[in-house]
C-alpha positions in Angstrom: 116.1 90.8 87.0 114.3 88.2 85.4 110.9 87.6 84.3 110.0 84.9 87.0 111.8 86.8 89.4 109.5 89.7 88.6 106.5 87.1 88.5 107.5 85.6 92.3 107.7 89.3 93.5 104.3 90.3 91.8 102.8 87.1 92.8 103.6 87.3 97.1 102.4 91.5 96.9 99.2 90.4 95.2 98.7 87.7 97.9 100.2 90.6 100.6 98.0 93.1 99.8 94.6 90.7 98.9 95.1 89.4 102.4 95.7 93.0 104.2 92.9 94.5 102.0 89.9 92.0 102.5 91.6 89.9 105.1 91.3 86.5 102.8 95.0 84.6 103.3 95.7 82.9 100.4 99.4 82.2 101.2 98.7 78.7 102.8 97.1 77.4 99.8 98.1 75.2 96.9 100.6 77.2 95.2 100.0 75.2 91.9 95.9 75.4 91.7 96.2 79.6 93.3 98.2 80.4 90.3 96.4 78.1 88.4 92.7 79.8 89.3 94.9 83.7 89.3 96.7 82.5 85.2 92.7 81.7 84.7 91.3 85.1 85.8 94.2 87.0 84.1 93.3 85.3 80.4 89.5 86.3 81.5 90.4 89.6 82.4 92.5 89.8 79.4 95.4 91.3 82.0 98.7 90.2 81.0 101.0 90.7 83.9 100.0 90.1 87.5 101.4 94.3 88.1 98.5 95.4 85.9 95.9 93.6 89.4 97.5 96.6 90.8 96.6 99.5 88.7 93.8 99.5 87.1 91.4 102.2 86.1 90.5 103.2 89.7 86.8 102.6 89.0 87.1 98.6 87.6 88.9 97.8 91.0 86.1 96.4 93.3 84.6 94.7 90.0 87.8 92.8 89.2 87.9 91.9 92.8 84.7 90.5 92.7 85.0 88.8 89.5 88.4 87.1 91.3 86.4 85.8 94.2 83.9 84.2 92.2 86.6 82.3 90.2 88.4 81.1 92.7 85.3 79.5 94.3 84.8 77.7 91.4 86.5 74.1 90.7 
C-alpha cells in the first residue's frame, strides 16, 4: 500500500470517529483548508502521522482534542 493510500484511510477514520465521538461532522467541509488546519495541528503537536491522533498516551487524549478544536476555529 502506499503512503497516501495510508494517509486517505487515516484521514476518513479520524473524521469517522471525531464525528461519532463528539458528534462534530467534518466530512462536508473543505477538504483542502480541514487538512490544511489538521497538517497545522499535527506540526503543533509535533505528531507525525495522522495514526498517532489515535493512540496517544491515554491521559493527553481529551487535551489534544481540545487543543484541535481551538485550532480549527481559528482562520
Amino acid at each position: 500500500m502506499q503512503p497516501e493510500d495510508i494517509a486517505r484511510i487515516e484521514y476518513d477514520l479520524l473524521l469517522e470517529a471525531i464525528d461519532r465521538r463528539y458528534g462534530f461532522n467534518f466530512r462536508h467541509y473543505s477538504q483542502v483548508s480541514f487538512k490544511r488546519r489538521l497538517r497545522h495541528f499535527m506540526a503543533l503537536q509535533t505528531i507525525t502521522a495522522i495514526i498517532v491522533i489515535f493512540f496517544p498516551a491515554c491521559s493527553t487524549i481529551p487535551t489534544i482534542f481540545r487543543n484541535f478544536f481551538s485550532i480549527s476555529r481559528s482562520p
